[in-house]
TIROVEX-472825 format. One record per residue (C-alpha): residue number from 0; x, y, z. Coordinates in steps of 0.5 Angstrom, whole numbers. Layout:
! TIROVEX-472825
[NUM [X Y Z]]
...
This chain:
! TIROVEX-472825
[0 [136 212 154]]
[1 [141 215 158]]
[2 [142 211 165]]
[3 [139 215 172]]
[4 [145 217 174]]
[5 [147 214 181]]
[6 [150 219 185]]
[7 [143 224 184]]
[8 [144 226 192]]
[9 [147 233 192]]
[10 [144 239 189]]
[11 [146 246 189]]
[12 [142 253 191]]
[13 [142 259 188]]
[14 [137 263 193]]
[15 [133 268 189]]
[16 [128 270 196]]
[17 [131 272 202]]
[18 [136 267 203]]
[19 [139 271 198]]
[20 [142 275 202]]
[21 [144 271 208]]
[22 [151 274 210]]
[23 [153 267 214]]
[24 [150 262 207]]
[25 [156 258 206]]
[26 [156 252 200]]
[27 [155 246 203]]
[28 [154 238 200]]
[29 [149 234 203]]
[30 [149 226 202]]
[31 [144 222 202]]
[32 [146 216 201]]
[33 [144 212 195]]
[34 [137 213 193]]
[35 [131 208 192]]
[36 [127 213 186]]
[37 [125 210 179]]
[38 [127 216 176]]
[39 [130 223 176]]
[40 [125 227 176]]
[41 [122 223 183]]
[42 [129 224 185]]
[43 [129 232 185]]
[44 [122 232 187]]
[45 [125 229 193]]
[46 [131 234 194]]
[47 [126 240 193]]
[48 [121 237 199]]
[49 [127 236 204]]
[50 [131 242 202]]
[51 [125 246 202]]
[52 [123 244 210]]
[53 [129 248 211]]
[54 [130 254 208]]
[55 [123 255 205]]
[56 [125 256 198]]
[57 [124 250 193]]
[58 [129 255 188]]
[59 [134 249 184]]
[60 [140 249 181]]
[61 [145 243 181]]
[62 [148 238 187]]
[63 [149 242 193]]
[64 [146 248 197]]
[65 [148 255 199]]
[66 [146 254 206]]
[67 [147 257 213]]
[68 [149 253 219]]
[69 [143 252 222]]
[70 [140 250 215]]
[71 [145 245 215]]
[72 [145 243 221]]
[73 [138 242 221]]
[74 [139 238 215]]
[75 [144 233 218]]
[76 [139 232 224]]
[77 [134 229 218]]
[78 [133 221 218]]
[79 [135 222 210]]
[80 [141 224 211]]
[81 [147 221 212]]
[82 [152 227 213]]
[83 [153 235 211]]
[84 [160 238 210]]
[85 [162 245 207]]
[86 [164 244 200]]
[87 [172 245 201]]
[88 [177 246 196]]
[89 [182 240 194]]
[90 [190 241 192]]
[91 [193 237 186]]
[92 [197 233 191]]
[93 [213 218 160]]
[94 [220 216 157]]
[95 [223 211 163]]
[96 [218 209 169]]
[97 [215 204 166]]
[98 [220 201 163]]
[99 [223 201 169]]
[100 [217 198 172]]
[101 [217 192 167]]
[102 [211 192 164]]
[103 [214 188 158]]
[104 [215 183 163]]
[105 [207 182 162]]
[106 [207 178 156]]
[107 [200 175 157]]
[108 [197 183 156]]
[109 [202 185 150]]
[110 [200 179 147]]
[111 [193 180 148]]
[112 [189 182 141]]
[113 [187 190 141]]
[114 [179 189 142]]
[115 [181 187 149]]
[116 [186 192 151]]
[117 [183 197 148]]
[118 [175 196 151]]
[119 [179 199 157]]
[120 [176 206 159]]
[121 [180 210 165]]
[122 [176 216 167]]
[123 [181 221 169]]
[124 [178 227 173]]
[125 [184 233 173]]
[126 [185 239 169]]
[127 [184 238 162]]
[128 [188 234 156]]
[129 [191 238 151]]
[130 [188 234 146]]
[131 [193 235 140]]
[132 [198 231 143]]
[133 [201 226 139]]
[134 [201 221 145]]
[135 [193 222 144]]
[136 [193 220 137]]
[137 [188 214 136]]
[138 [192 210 131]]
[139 [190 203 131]]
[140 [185 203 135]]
[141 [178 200 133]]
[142 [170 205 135]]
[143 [169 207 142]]
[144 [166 201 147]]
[145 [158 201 146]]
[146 [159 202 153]]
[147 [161 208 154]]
[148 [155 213 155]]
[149 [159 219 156]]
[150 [160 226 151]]
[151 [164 230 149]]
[152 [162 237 151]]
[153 [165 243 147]]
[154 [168 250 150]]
[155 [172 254 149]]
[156 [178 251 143]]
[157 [175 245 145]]
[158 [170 242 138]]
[159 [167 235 137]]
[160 [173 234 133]]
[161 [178 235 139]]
[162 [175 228 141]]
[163 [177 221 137]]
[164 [177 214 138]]
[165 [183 215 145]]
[166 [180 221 149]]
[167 [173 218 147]]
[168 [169 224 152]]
[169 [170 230 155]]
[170 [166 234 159]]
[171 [168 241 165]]
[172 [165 243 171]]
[173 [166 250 175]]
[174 [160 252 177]]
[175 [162 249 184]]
[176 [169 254 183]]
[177 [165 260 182]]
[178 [160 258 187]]
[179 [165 259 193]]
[180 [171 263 189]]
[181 [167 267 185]]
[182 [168 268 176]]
[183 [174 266 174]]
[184 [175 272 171]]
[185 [176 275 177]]
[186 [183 271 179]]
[187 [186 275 173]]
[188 [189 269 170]]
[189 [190 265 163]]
[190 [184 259 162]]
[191 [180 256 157]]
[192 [172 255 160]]
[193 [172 248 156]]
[194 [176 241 158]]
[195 [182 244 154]]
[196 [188 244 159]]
[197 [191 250 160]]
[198 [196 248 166]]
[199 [199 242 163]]
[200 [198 238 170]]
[201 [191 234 167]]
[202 [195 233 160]]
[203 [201 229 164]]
[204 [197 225 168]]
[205 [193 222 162]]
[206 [198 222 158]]
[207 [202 216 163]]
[208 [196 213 163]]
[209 [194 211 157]]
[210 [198 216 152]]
[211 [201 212 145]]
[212 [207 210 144]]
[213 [211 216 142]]
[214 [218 216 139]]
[215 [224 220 140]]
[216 [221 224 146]]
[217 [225 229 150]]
[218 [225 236 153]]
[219 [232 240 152]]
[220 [235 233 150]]
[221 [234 230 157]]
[222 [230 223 158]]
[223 [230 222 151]]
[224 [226 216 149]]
[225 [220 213 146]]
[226 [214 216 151]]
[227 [208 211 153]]
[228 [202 210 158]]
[229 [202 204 162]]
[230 [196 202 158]]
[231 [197 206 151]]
[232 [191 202 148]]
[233 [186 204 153]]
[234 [181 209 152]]
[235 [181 217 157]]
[236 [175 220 160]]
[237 [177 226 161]]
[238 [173 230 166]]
[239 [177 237 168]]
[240 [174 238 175]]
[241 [179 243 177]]
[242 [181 251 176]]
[243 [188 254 178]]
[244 [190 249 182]]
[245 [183 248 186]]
[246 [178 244 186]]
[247 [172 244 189]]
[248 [168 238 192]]
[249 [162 241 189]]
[250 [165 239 182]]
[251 [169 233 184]]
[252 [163 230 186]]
[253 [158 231 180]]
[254 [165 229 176]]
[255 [165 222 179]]
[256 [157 222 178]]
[257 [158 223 171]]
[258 [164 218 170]]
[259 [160 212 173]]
[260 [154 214 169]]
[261 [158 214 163]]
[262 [161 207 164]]
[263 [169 208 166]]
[264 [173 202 168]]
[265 [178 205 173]]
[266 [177 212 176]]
[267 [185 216 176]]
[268 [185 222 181]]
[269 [191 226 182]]
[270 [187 231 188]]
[271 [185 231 195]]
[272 [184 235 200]]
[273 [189 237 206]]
[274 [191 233 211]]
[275 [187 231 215]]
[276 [180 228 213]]
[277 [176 227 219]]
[278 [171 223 216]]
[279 [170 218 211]]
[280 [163 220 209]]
[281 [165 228 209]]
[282 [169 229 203]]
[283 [168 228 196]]
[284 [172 224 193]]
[285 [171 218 199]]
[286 [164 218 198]]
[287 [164 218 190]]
[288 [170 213 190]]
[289 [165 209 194]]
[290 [159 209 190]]
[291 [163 207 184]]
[292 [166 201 188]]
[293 [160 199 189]]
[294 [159 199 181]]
[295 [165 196 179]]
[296 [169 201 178]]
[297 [177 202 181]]
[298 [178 208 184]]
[299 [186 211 184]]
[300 [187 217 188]]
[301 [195 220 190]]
[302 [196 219 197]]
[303 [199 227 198]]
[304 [205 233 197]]
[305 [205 233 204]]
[306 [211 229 207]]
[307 [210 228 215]]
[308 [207 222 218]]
[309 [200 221 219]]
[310 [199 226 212]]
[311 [196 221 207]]
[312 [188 223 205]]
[313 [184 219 200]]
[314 [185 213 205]]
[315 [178 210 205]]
[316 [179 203 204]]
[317 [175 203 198]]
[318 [180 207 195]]
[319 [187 204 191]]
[320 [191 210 196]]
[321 [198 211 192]]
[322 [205 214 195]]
[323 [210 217 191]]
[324 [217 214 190]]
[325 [223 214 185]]
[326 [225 210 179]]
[327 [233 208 178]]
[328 [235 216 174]]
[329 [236 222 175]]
[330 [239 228 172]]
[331 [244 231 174]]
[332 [247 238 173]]
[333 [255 238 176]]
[334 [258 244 179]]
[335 [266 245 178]]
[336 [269 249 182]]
[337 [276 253 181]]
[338 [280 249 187]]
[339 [278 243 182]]
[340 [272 239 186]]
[341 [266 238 183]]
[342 [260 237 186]]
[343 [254 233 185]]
[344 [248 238 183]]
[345 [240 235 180]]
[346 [236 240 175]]
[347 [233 240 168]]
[348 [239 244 165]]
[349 [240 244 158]]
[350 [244 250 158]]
[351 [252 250 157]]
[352 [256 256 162]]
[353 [262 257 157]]
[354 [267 259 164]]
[355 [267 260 170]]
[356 [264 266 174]]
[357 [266 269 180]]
[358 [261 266 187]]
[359 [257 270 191]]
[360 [252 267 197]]
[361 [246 271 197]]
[362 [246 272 205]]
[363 [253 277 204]]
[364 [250 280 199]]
[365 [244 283 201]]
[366 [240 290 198]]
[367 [238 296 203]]
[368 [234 294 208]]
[369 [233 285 207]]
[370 [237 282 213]]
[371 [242 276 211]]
[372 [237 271 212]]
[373 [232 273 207]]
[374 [236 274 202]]
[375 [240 267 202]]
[376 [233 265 199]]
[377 [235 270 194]]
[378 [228 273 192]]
[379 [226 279 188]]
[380 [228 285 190]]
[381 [232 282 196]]
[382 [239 281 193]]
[383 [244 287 192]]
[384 [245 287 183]]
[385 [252 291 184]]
[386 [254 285 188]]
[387 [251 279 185]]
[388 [254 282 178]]
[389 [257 278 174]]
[390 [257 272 178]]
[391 [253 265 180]]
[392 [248 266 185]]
[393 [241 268 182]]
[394 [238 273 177]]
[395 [245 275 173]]
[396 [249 268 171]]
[397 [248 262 175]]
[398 [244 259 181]]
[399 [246 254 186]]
[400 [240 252 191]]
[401 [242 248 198]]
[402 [236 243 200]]
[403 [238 237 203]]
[404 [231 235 203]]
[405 [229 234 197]]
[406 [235 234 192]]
[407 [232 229 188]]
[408 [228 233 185]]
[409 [230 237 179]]
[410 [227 243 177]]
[411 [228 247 171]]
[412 [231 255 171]]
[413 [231 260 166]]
[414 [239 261 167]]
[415 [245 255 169]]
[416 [242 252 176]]
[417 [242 246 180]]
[418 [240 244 187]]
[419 [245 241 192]]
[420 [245 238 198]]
[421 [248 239 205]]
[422 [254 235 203]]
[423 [256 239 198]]
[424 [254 246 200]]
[425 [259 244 205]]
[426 [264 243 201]]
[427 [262 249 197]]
[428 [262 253 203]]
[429 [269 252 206]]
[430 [271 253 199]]
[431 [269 260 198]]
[432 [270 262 205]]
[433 [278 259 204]]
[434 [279 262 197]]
[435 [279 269 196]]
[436 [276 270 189]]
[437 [272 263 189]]
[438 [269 262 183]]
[439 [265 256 179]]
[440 [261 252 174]]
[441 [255 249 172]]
[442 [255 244 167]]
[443 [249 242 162]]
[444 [243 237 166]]
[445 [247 229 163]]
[446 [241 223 164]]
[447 [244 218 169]]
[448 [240 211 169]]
[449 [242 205 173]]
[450 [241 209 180]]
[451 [242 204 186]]
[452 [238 203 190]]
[453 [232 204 187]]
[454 [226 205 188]]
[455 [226 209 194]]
[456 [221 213 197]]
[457 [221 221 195]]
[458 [221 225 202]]
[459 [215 229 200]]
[460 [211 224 200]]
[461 [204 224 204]]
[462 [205 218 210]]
[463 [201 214 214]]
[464 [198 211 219]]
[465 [190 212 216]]
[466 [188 217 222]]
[467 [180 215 220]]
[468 [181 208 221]]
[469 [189 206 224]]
[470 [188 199 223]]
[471 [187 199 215]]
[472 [194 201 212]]
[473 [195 206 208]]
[474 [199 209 203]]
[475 [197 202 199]]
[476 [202 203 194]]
[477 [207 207 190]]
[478 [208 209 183]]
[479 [213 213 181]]
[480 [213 220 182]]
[481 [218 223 181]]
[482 [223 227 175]]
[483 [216 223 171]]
[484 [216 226 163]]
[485 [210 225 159]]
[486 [205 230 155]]
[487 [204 238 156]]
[488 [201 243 154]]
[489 [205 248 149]]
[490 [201 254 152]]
[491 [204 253 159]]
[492 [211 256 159]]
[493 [211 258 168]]
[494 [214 251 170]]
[495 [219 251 163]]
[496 [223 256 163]]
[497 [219 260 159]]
[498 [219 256 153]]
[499 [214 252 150]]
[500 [214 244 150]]
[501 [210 239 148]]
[502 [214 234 153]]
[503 [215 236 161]]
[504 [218 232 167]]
[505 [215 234 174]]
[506 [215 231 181]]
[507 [208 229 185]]
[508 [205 224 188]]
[509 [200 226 183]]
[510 [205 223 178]]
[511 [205 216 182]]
[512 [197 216 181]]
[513 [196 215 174]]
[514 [202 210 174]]
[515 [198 206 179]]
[516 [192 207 174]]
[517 [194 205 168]]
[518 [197 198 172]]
[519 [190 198 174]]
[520 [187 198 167]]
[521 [192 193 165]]
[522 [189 189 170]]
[523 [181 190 168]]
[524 [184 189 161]]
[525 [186 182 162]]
[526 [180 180 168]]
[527 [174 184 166]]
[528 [170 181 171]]
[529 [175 182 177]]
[530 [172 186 183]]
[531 [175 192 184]]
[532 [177 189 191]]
[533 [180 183 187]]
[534 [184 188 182]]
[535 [187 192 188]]
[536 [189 185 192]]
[537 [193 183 186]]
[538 [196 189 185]]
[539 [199 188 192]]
[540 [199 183 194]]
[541 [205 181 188]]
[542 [209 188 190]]
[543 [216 187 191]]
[544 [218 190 198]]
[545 [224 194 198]]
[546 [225 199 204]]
[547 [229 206 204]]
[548 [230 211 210]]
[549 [225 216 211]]
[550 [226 221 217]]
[551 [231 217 220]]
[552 [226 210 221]]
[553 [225 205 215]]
[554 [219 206 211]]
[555 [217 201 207]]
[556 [217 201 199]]
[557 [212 197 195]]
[558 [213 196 187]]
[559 [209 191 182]]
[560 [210 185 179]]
[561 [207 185 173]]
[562 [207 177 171]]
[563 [204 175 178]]
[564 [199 181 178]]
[565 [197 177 171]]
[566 [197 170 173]]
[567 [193 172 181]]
[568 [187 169 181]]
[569 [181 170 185]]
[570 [183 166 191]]
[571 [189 168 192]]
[572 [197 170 189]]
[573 [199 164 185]]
């Protein structure tokens, strides 16, 4: 018999009387607190009644309320009720990071029969998995743990037959998106209403988690190697909570009841809200996160994409909080210049520019109307075409970015680019004012190993300290999250050039996440009967401490040591 669920402490109102047509009713998510009831039908009794004494209507649907602000004030006023907080929407904050991390160094896991590493379930709440993946075969794994209590929920292109013996369970929410945002027709956007991933985000995430080993991996002939999780025989939940780059809480919450109800390991969340969380009990993923500790279950959640100090979310102490940080590559794509210099660049280029162009700066040639300044960023429309002709500088032949903060990262472009820093736009520059017909060329992306020094933390990075509670550090770790490749969705062409791939590389402190997830699930696997307290001090407190320059001051950079994690024993580091 399927289990109570032990998060039943929100619920959703559809009004179907007067409050139907409140102006000011607005979604709000109602905490209770763990409840006492011995059964589910006495627990929505229970909510109906205090629902009920403030709204008049005892009309049911789900974990959360429609409620205006002086309903929801009066039910915060309530003994019962912990706290009421407008449900809100959450943001998304592979072949080489996990050698670089060194998990063959764990001898004592890669040498554990596969029962045991494979009775590992990571629950995995993100956008979806594209389930035809080849890092998703399920090849030498044994039946699904007994106990798993989940399903595999079908939708749209997605049939029970999508799931196998590695993504063990499925299931999708969206009735708190189309709550608050309206039907998903009205974005006038691709989706699938099913747990297939049509964005490629959810696909990545898990994919570094627990993907199978894949040879002979790369996107355009960059980064090729064999692509794994960090625990490729461990099992995915997957539960696609978010739509269109949004989450709402209202869905994150019932993912998380669901994932503890169905007997996940580790929890991987690769979502969070914006800066800053007032409050540990009034946003989603804490109050879940929390519950699931109290279960057992490890809680994974990326620290944020916002960058400056005191921006770091998912801080609870409950939760293992990741920060994003580099591995020793990069991909770098050299411009030539006509006076023989060459300047380092960084992108995902693949295509060879077959001579040397003439060079333009975008703020010299301006169209109509767009001062200098905005078309130096070169947007549509702001350049003028019978300037840019012919030449590198955007939308015609070539494109050369300059932003010394964030260099590193290498994006991909549908014609020759690279991304070059402060230094090097100075050089290029004075180059072009000195010379009257400048001109350059941009080489093919090459992959560069061996970066010293590495890690280093990435720039866009959230930071601490904890602004909820200071005293407890947070980021608690990093993970590598920058320039990370693992699995796709080939339907998903916006952030490849427009070309269909079944591998990506893309930057995120969502990427850092799941590396830390998978670290955790090679813990689980090799002490099951750790405490998610113990698994996260053991990942800790054996990191590495590296340090790097950030914004002008020293930040500190953690790293794993994979044998000493293994060998950490409940008193303590060995």
């Amino acid at each position: 018999m399927r289990l109570v669920k032990v998060l039943t402490i929100l619920f959703f109102i559809r009004f179907a009387f007067v409050h139907a047509t409140a102006t000011d009713a607005k979604h709000y998510i109602v905490y209770m607190g763990e409840h006492a009831h011995p059964n589910l039908e006495s627990v929505v009794r229970a909510n109906h009644e205090i629902l009920a004494s403030v709204t008049g209507s005892k009309s049911f649907r789900g974990f959360s309320a429609m409620l205006t602000p002086e309903q929801a004030q009066q039910l915060a006023d309530k003994d019962l009720v912990v706290s009421v907080f407008q449900s809100k929407m959450n943001m998304f904050h592979t072949t080489h990071s996990w050698e670089f991390l060194g998990t063959d160094s764990a001898q004592q896991y890669n040498q554990m029969p596969m029962e045991s590493t494979s009775n590992t379930i990571v629950g995995v709440i993100d956008k979806g998995i594209w389930p035809e993946s080849k890092s998703f075969n399920d090849k030498g794994l044994g039946p699904v743990p007994k106990k798993f209590k989940g399903e595999c929920v079908t939708g749209e292109h997605f049939r029970l037959a999508n799931c196998n013996r590695k993504i063990i369970g499925v299931r999708f929410y969206l009735k708190g998106f189309e709550e608050e945002s309206g039907p998903l027709e009205s974005f006038n956007l691709p989706f699938l209403r099913s747990a297939r991933d049509g964005d490629g985000h959810g696909t990545h995430t898990a994919s570094t988690i627990a993907g199978s080993i894949v040879a002979n991996v790369r996107l355009f002939g960059m980064a090729r190697g064999t692509a794994r999780g960090g625990a490729p025989s461990a099992r995915l939940a997957i539960y696609k909570a978010c739509w269109f780059d949004m989450c709402s809480e209202a869905d994150i919450h019932s993912a998380l009841d669901d994932a503890i109800s169905d007997g996940v390991d580790i929890l991987s969340i690769s979502i969070g809200p914006d800066p800053h969380q007032p409050s540990h009990f009034e946003n989603a993923i804490l109050i879940g996160a929390f519950h699931a500790f109290q279960r057992g279950i490890l809680a994974s959640a990326s620290a944020g994409n916002s960058a400056f100090p005191g921006t770091a979310t998912n801080v609870a102490p409950w939760i293992l909080t990741v920060a994003a940080s580099s591995v020793d590559r990069e991909f770098h794509s050299i411009v030539y210049l006509g006076n023989s210099k060459v300047l380092k660049g960084f992108s995902l280029n693949p295509i060879k520019m077959e001579t040397y162009y003439g060079l333009i700066a975008g703020s010299v040639a301006a169209a109509p109307g767009v001062t200098a300044k905005n078309a130096s960023f070169c947007k549509n429309n702001t350049l003028d075409q019978t300037l840019v002709k012919g030449k590198i500088v955007a939308g015609v032949v070539g494109l050369i970015l300059i932003d010394s903060s964030i260099k590193d990262v290498s994006f991909q472009f549908v014609i020759p680019g690279t991304l070059i820093g402060q230094e090097e736009a100075e050089e290029l520059q004075a180059y072009m004012i000195s010379e009257k017909n400048p001109v350059g060329k941009i080489s093919p992306t090459i992959t560069v190993l061996n970066i010293k020094p590495a890690p280093e933390m990435v720039v866009f990075s959230s930071m601490g300290p904890n602004i909820i509670t200071p005293d407890i550090i947070k980021p608690n770790i990093t993970g590598p999250g920058l320039n990370i490749l693992a699995a796709w969705s080939p339907v998903v062409t916006t952030a490849t050039a427009e070309q269909s791939v079944d591998y990506n590389i893309i930057s995120s402190a969502s990427l850092s996440c799941p590396h830390v997830s998978a670290v955790a699930a090679i813990v689980k696997s090799y002490q099951p009967s750790w405490s998610p307290a113990a698994i996260m001090s053991a990942i800790m407190t054996t990191g590495k401490l590296f340090y790097t320059i950030m914004s002008d001051n020293y930040k500190f950079t953690y790293v794993f040591d994979w044998t000493k994690s293994m060998d950490y024993h409940s008193n303590g580091p060995r």
